[in-house]
N, C-alpha and C positions, 0 to 999 in steps of 0.2 A: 352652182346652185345645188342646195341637198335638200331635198325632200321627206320628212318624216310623219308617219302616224300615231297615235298613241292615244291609250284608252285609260281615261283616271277618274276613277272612284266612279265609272259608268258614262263617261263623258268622253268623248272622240272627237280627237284635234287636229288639226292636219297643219305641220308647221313646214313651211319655206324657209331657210337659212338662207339669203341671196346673199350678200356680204359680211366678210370678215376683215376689219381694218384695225392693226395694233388689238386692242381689247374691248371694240367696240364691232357689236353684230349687229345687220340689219334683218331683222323678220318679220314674214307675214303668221300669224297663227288663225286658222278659219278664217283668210279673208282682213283682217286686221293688222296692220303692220305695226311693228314697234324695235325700237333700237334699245338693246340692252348692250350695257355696259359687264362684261365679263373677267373676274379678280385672274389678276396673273397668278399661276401656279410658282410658286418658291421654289428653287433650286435648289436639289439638295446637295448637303457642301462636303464637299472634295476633302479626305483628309491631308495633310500635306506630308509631304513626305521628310523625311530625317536625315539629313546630308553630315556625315560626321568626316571630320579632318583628316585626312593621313596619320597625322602624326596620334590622332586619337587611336587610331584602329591598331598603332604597333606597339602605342605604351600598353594597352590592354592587353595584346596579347604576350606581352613580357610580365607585364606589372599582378597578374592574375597568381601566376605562380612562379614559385622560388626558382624552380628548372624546366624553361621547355626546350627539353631534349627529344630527339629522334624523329621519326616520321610523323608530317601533320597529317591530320584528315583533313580536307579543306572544302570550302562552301562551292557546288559545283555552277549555284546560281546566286543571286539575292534573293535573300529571303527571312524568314522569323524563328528561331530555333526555337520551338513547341517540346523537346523533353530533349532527356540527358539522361544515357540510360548506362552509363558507368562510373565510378566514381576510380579516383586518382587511386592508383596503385592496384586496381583490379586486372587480372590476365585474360585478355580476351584472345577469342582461335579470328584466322582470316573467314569472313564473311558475318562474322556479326555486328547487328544493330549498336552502334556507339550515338548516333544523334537520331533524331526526328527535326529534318528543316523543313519548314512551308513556305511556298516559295506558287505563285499565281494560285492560290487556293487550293492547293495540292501539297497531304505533304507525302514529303521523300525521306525516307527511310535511307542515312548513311552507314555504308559498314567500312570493319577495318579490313586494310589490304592485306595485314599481314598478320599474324599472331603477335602478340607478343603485350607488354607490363603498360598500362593508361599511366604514363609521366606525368603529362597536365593535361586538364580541361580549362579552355579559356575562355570559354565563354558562359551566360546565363541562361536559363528559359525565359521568353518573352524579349530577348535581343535580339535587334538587327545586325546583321551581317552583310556584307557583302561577297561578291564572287570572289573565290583564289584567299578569301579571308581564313587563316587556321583557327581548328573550332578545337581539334584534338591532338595531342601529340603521344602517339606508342612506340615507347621503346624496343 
């Protein structure tokens, strides 16, 4: 049982809440009982999540670019790739920014391990990925 007071527009109420069944409450208000019927609150809806095949995830990364050659940068988690910050055939040093993935609402900052020439990028901005998925390959 919850007990509440309330003062509206100079008037003072004292309402008893004794029962809650499904969507129907039983109340006293100053003394006066009444049962209101109370609208279910709407669920809000779950997006669903993007399940893509195996065999989707190796044509892309083949089929994106003519050669991917040499070491990939790969997805450490799942996640959304939010930018792409080299374009093919740029020379990057070891420790620079090559992707930005988001991944639990956070994103992470990838860098390369190694120096060296951007072969291919195979992936999009706004694509999902999966973990171990190659996003970058440097030669």
């Amino acid at each position: 049982m919850n007990e509440y007071k309330y003062t509206i527009n100079g008037n003072k109420y004292e309402v008893v809440i004794s029962d809650i069944t499904d969507n129907i409450a039983t109340l006293t208000v100053n003394g006066e009982q009444y049962t209101v019927e109370m609208e279910k609150q709407a669920e809000p809806e779950k997006p669903k999540p993007v399940v893509r095949q195996a065999s989707e995830t190796s044509e892309s990364s083949t089929s994106s670019s003519g050669s991917a050659s040499g070491t990939a940068i790969k997805a450490p988690l799942p996640g959304v790739i939010t930018e792409i910050c080299v374009t093919e055939g740029q020379e990057v040093a070891a420790g620079d920014t090559v992707i930005v993935l988001e991944a639990m609402k956070m994103a992470n900052a990838l860098q390369a391990e190694k120096s060296g020439k951007v072969s291919a990028i195979v992936v999009k901005v706004g694509q999902s990925v999966m973990e171990d998925e190659a996003l970058v390959y440097i030669e």
